[in-house]
Backbone bond lengths (Angstrom), bond angles and torsions (degrees), N, CA, C in turn:
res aa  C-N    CA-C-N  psi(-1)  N-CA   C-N-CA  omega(-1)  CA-C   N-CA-C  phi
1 X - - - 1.457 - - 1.521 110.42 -
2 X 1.230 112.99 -57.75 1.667 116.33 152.82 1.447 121.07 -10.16
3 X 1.453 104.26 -64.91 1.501 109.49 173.64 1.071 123.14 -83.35
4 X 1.272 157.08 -46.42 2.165 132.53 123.88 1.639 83.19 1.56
5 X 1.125 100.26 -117.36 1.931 108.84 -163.76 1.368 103.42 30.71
6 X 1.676 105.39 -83.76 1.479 130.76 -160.39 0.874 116.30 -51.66
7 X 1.794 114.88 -59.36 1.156 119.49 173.32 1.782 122.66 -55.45
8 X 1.088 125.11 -33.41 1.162 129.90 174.24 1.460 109.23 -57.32
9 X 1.561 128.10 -40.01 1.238 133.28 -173.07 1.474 120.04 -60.71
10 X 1.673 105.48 -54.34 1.551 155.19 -173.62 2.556 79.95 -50.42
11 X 1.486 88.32 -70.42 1.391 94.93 -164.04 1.068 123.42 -38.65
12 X 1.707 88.21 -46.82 1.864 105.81 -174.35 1.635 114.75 -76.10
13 X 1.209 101.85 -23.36 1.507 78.33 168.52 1.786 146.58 -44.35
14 X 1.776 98.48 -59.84 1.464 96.37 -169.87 1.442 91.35 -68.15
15 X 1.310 151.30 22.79 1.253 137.28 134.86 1.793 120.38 -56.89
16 X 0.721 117.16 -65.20 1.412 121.48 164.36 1.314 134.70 -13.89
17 X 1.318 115.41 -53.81 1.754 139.67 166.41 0.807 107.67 -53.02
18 X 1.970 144.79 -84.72 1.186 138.53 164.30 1.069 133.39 -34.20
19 X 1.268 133.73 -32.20 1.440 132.80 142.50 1.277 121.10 -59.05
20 X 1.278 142.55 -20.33 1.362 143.82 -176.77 2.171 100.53 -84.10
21 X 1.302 93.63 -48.89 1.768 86.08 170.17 0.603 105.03 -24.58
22 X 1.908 98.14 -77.15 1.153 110.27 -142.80 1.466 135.71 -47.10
23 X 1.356 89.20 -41.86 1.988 109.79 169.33 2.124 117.35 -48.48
24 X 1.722 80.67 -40.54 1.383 80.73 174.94 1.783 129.82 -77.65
25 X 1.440 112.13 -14.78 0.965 127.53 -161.75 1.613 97.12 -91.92
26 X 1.557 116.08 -27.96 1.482 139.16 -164.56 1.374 87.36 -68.36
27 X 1.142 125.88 -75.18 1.665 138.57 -172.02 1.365 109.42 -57.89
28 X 1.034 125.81 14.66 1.430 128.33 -148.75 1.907 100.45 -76.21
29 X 1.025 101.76 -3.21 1.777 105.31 -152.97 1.840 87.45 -111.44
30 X 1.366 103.81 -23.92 2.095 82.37 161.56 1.551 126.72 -86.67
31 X 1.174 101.70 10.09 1.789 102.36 173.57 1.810 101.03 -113.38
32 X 1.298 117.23 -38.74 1.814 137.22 -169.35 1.691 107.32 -91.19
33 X 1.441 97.98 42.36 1.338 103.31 179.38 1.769 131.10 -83.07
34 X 1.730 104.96 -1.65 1.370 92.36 -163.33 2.098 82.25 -115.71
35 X 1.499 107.53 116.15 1.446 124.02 164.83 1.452 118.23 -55.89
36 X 1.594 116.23 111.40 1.466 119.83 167.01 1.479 131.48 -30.89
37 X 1.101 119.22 130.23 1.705 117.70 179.18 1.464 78.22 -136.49
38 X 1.684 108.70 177.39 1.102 162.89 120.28 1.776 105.18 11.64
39 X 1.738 95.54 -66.33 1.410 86.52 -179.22 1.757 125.25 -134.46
40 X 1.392 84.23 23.34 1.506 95.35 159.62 1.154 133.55 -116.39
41 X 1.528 124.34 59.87 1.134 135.21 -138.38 1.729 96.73 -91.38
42 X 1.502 107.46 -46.30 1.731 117.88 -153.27 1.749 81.19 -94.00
43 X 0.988 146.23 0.14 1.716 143.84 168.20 1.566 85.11 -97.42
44 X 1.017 147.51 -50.49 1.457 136.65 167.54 1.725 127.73 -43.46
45 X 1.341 81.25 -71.97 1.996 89.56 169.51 1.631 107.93 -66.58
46 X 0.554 123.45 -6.21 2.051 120.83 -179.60 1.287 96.68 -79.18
47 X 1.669 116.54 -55.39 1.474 110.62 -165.52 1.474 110.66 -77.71
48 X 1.021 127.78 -37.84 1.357 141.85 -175.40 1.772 92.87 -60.61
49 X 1.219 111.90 -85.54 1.772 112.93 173.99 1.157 126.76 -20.61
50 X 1.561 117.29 -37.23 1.337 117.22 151.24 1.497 146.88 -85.67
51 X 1.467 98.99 -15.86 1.597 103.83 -172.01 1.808 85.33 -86.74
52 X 1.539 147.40 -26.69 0.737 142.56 -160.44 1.289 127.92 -108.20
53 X 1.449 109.75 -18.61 1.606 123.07 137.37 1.673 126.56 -50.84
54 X 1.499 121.37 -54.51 1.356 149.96 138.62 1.565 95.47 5.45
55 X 1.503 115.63 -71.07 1.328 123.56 -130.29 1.411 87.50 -114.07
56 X 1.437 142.18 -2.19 1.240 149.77 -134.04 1.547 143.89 -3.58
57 X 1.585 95.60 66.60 0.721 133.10 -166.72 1.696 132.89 -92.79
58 X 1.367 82.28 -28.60 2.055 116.52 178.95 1.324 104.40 -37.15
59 X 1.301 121.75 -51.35 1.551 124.34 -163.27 1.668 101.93 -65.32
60 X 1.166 127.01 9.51 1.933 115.51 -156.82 1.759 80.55 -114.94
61 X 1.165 124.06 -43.61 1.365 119.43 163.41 1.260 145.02 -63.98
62 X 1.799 110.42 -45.89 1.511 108.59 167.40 1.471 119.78 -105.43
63 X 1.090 109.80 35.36 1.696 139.66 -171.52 1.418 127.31 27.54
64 X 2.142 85.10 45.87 1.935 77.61 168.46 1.518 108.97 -100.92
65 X 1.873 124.11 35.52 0.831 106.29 137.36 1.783 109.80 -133.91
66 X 1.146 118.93 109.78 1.571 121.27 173.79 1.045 120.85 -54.93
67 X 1.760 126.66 162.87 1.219 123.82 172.57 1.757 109.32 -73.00
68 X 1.443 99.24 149.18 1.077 109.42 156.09 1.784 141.89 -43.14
69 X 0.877 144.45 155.13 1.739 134.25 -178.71 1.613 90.24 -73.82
70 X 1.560 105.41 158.57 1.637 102.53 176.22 1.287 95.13 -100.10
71 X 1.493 147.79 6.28 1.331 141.16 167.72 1.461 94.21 -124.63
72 X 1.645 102.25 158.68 1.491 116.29 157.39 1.042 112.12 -120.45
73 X 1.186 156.73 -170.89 1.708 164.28 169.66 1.909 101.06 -122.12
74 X 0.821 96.02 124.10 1.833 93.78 174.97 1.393 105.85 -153.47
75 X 1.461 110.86 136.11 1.573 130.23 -167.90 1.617 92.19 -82.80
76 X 1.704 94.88 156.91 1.705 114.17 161.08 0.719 123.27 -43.42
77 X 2.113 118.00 146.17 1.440 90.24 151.69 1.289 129.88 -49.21
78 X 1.582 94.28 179.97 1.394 106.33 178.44 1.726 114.60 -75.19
79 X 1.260 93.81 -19.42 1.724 89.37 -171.45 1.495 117.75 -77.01
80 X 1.316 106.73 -26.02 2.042 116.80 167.73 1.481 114.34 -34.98
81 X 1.006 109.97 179.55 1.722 107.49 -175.25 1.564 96.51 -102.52
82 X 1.681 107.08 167.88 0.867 96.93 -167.42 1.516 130.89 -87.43
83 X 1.448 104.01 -0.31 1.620 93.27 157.58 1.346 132.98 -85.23
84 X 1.158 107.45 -9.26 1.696 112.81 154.04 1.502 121.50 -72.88
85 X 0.995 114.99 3.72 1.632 109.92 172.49 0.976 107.84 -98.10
86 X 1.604 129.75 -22.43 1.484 120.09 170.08 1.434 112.07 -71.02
87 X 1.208 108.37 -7.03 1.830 83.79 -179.51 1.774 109.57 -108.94
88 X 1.257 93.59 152.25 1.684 100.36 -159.58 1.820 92.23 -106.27
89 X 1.466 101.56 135.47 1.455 123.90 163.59 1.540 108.37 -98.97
90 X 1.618 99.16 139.76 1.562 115.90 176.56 1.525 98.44 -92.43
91 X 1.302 119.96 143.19 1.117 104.28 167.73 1.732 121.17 -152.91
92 X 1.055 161.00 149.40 1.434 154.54 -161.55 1.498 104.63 -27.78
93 X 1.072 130.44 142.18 1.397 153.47 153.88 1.675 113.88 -64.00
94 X 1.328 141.83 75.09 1.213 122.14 -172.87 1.646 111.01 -65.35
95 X 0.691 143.04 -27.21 2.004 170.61 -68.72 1.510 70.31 -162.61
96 X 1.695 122.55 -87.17 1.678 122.30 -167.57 1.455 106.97 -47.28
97 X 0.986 109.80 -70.14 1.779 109.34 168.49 1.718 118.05 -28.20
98 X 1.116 124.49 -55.17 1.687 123.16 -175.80 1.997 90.28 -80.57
99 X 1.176 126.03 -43.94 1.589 110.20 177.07 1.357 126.97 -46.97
100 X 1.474 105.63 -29.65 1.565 105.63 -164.00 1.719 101.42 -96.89
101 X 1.682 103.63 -34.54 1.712 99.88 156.88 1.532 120.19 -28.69
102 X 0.974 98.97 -68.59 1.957 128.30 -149.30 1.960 86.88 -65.01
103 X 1.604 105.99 -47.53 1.496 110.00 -159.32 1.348 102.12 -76.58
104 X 1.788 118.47 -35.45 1.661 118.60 165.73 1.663 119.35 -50.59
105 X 1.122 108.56 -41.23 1.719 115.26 -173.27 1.356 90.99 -77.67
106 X 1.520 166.19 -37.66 1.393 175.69 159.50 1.665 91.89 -31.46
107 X 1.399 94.01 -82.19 1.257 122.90 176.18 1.796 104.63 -9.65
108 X 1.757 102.83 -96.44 1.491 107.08 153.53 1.614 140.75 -22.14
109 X 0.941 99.44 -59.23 1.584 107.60 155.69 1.863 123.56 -47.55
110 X 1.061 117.83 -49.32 1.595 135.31 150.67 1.749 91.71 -24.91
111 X 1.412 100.53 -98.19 1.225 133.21 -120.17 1.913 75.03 -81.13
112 X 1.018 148.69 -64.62 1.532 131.74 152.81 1.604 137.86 -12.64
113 X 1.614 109.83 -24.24 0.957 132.83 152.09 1.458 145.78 -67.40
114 X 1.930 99.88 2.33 1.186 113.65 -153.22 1.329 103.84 -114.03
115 X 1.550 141.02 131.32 1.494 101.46 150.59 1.414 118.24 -110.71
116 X 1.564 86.43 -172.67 1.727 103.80 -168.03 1.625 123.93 -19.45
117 X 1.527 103.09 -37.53 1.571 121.65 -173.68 1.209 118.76 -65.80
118 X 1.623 111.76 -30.60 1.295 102.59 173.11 1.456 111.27 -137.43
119 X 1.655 125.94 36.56 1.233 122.80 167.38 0.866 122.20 -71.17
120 X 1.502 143.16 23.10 1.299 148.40 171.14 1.598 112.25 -85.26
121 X 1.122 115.38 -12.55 1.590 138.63 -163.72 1.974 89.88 -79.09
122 X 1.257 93.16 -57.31 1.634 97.71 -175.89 1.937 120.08 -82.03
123 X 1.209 114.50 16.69 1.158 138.03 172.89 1.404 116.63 -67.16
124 X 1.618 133.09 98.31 0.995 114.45 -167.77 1.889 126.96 80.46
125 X 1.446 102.46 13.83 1.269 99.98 166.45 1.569 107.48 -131.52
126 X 1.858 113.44 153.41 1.131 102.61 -151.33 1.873 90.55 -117.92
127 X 1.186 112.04 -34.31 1.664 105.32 168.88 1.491 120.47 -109.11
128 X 1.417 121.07 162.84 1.453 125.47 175.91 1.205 132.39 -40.30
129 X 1.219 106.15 -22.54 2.289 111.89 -171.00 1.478 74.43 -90.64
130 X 1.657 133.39 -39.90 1.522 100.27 -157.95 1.477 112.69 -62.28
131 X 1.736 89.00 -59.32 2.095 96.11 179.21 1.642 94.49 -46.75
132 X 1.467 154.38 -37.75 1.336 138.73 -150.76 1.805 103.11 -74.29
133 X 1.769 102.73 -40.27 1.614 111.15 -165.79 1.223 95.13 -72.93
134 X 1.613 127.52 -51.70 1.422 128.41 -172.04 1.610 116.13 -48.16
135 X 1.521 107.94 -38.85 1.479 103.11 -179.02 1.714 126.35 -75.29
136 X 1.417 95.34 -21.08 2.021 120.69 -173.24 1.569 86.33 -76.09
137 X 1.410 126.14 -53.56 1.251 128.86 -159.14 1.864 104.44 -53.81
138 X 1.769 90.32 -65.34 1.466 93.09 174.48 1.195 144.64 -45.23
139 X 1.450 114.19 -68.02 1.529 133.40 155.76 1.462 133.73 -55.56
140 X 1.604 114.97 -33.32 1.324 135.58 -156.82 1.701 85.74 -65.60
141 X 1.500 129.94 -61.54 1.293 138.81 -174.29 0.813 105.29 -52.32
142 X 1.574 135.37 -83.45 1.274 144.56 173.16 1.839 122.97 -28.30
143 X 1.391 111.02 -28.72 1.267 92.22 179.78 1.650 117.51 -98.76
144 X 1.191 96.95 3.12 1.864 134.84 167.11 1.714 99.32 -54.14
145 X 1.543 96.61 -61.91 1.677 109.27 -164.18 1.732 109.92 -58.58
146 X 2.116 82.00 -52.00 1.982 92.32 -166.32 1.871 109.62 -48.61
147 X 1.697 108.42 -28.17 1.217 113.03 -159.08 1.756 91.30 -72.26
148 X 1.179 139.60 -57.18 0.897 143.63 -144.01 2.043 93.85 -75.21
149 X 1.432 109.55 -30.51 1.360 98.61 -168.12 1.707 105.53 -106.45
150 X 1.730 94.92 15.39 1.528 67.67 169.74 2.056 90.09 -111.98
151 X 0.752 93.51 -23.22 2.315 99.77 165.83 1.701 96.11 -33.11
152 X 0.998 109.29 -65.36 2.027 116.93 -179.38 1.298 104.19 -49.59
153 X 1.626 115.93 -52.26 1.257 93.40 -162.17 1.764 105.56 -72.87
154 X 1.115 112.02 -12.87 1.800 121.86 -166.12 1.585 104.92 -79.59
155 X 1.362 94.20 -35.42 1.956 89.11 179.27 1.238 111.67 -90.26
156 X 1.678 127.12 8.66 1.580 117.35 -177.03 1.496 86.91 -137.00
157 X 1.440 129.82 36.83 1.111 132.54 151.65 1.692 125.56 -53.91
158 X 1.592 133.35 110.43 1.306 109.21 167.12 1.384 115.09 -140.05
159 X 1.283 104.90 175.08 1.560 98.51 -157.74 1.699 94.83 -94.04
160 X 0.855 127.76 -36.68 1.672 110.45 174.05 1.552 125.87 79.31
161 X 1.030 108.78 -103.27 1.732 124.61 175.21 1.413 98.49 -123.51
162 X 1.427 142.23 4.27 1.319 109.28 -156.84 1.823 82.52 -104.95
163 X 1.368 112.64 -169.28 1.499 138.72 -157.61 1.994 77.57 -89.41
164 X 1.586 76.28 165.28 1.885 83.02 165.80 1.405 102.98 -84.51
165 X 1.361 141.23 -38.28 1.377 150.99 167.97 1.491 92.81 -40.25
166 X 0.830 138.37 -49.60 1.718 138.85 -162.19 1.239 101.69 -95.12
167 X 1.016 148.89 -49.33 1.434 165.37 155.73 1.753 113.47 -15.84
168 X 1.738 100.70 -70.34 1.188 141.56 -170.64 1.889 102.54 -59.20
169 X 1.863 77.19 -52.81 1.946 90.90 -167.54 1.815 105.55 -63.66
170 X 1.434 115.62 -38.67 1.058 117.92 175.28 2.156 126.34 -48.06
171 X 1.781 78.63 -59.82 1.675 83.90 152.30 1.371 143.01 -57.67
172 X 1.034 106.42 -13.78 1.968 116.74 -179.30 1.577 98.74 -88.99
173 X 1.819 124.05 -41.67 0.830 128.67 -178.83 1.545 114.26 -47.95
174 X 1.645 128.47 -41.36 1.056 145.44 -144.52 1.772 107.44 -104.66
175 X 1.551 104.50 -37.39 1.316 114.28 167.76 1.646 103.86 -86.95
176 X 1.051 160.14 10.92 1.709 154.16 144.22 1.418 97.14 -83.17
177 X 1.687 130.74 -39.21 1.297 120.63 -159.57 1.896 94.62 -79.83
178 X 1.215 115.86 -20.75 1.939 113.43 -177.72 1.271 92.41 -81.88
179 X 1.511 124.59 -36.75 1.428 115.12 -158.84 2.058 91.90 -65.00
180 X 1.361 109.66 -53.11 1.489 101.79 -158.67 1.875 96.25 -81.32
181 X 1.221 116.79 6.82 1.566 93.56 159.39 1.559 117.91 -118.70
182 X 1.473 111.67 23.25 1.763 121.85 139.76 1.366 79.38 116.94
183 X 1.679 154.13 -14.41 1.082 136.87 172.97 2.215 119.64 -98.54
184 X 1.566 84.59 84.23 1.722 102.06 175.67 1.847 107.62 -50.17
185 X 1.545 122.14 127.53 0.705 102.47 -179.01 1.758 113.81 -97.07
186 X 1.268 138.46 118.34 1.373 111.71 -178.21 1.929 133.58 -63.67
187 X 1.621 119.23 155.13 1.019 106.08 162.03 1.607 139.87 -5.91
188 X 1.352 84.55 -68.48 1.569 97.22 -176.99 1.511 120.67 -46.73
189 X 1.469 98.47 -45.58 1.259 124.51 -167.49 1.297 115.74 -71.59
190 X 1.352 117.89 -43.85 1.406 138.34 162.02 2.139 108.79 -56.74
191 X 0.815 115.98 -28.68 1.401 130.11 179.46 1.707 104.89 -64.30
192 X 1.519 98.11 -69.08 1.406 115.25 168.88 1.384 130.09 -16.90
193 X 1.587 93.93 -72.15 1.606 104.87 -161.78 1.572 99.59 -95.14
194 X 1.314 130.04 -7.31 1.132 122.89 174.64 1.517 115.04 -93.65
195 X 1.101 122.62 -24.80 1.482 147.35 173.96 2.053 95.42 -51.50
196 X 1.258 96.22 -54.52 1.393 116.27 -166.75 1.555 109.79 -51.33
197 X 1.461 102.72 -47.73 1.014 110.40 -161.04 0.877 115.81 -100.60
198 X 1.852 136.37 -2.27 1.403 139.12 127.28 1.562 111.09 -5.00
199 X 1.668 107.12 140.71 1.331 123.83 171.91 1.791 109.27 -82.98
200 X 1.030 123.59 139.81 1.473 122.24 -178.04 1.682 120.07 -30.52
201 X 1.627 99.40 -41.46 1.719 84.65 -179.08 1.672 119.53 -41.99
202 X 1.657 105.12 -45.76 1.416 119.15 -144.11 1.828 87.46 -90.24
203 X 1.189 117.04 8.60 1.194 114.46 155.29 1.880 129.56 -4.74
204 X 1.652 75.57 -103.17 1.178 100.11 172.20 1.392 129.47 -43.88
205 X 1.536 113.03 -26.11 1.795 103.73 -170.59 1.506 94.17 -89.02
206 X 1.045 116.07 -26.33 1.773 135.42 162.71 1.322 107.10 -13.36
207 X 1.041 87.92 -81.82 1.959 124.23 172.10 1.452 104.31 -38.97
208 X 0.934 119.62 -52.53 1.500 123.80 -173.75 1.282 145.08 -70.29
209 X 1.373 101.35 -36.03 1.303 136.64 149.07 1.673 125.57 -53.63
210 X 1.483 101.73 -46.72 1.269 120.95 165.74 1.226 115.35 -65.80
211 X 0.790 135.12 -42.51 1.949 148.80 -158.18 1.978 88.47 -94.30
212 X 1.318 116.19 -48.05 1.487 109.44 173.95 1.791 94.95 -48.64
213 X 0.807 148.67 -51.42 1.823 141.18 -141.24 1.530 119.11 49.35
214 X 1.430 106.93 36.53 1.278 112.88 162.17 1.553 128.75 -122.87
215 X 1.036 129.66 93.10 1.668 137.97 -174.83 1.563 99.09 -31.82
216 X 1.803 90.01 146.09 0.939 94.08 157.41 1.679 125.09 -130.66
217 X 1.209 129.18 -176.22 1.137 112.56 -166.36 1.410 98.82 -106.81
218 X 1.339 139.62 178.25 2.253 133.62 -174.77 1.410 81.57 -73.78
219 X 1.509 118.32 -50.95 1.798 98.64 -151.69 1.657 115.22 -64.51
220 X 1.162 95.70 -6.86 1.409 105.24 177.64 1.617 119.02 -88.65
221 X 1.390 105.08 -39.88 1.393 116.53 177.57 1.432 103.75 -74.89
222 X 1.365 117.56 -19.21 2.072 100.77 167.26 1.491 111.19 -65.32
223 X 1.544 107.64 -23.97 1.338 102.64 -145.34 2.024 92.02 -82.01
224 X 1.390 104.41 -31.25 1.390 125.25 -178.42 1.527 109.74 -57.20
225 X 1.487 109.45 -57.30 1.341 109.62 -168.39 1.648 117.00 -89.10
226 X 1.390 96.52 -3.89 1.606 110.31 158.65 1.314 131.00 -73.72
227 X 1.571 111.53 -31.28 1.437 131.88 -179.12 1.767 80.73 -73.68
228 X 1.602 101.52 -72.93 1.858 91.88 -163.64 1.491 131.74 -40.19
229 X 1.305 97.77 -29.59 1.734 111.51 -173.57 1.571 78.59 -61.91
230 X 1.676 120.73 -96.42 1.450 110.79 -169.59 1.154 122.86 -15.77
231 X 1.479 152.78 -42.29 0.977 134.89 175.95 1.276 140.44 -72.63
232 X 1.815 97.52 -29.14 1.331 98.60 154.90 1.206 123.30 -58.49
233 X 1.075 128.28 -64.05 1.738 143.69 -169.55 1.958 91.12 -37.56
234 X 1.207 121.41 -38.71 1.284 125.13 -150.54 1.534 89.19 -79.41
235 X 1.360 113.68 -43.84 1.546 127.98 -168.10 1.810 107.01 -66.30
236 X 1.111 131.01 -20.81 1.497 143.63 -107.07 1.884 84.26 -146.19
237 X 1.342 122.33 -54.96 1.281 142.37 -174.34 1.671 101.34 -91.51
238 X 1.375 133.30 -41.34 1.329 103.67 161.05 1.619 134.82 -77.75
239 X 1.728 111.60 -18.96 1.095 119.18 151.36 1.650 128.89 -52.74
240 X 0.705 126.81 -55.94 1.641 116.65 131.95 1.305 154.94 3.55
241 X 1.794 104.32 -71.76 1.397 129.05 155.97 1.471 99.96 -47.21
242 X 1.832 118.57 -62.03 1.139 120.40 -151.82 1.411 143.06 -94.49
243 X 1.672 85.65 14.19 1.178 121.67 176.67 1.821 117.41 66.68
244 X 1.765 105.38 -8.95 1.248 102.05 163.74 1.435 118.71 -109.93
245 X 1.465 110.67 85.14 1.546 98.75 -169.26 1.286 135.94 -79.42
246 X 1.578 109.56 -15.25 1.767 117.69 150.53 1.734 129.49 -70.48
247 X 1.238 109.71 14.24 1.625 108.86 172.45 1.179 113.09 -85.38
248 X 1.865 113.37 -51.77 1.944 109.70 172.62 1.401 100.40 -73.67
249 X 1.283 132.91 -3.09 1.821 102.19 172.87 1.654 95.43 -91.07
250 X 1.002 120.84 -52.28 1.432 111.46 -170.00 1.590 112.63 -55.17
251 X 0.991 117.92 -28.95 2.102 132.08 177.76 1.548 98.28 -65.47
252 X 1.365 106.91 -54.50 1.915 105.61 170.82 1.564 120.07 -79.09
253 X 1.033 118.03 -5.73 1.180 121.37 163.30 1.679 109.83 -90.52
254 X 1.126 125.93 -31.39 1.439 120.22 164.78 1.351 118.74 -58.44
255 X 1.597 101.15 -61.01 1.439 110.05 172.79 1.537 106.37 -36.72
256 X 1.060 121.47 -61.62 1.539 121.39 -177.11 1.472 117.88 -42.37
């Protein structure tokens, strides 16, 4: 009875595994939560690359693992005579059969990942590396280009007539749009080109900030160039009152 026992144990196992995917593959949509667009391609492939490495799975997409042959060749038993052992039988692939399972549920998972905007990508493809190449092909270039043209628009950023709130908001817009097409812009960097593109008043706090060597972040720099605007205006309106209105600009211009 012992041995039943064992064997029963031994059997049931590789049952277990395929059901365990599967479960994982089921849930698959609380880790594969952020839907493909246009221009979130590398916030797309990041999550996917990992939840599917994770599960080891990676190879069914960038094809370091191929399908199986749908035939095998396999010799007689041993107990046949011996001219029947020379001849070789082809026979079902079980291996192709569980690949194309595993690569269909992938597959799905892909193509669930997609939205409306660019489900045309998965149109006509029947396994995972295809929908995977079709989407790298499409986007992979393109989000190459957006990065480079939205960098231009970030270094010839200026503030002009608009508010620092408007100014500021424009810049945050431009650093989230590099962040989601794989080029993060840093602090520093963000300091730089926005610094630059300050109107002369805000000069000076410019300067200051800079000369501190401590970054700052936009939400911070509204809060900065909001304080400064007030002070000018304050400087600007008692010159005015006081009928000498070039003494506080020239005093803040010293200060500067």
């Amino acid at each position: 009875m012992s041995t039943n026992s064992s064997e029963r144990t031994v059997t049931a196992s590789p049952v277990t595994s395929p059901t365990a995917a599967t479960n994982t593959l089921s849930s698959a949509h609380h880790f594969v939560s952020i839907k493909l667009t246009a221009c979130n391609f590398l916030f797309w492939r990041t999550q996917l690359v990992s939840f599917l490495r994770g599960q080891g799975l990676l190879g069914y997409v960038d094809g370091e693992t191929p399908c199986p042959p749908l035939m095998i060749n396999a010799a007689p038993a041993s107990d046949e005579s011996t001219s029947a052992a020379t001849t070789i039988v082809s026979t079902a692939n079980p291996a192709h059969k569980a690949w194309i399972q595993q690569d269909q549920s992938i597959l799905s998972i892909l193509i669930s990942s997609l939205s409306n905007e660019v489900m045309y990508l998965a149109v006509g493809q029947n396994k995972s590396r295809e929908v995977w190449d079709s989407v790298a092909a499409a986007l992979g270039s393109s989000t190459r280009a957006r990065c480079l043209s939205l960098l231009g628009q970030f270094h010839s950023l200026r503030q002009g007539n608009n508010t620092p709130a408007e100014y500021l908001g424009r810049a945050q817009l431009l650093v989230e749009d590099l962040a989601l097409a794989g080029r993060p812009i840093s602090l520093d960097e963000q300091n730089l080109f926005v610094f630059r593109g300050l109107r002369p008043e805000f000069r000076s706090m410019a300067s200051s900030l800079t000369a501190s060597g401590i970054p700052v972040s936009i939400p911070q720099l509204v809060n900065f160039l909001q304080a400064q605007e007030f002070i000018l205006a304050d400087d600007f309106t008692a010159g005015s009152d006081g009928g000498s209105g070039s003494a506080p600009i020239a005093m803040y211009a010293g200060r500067g």
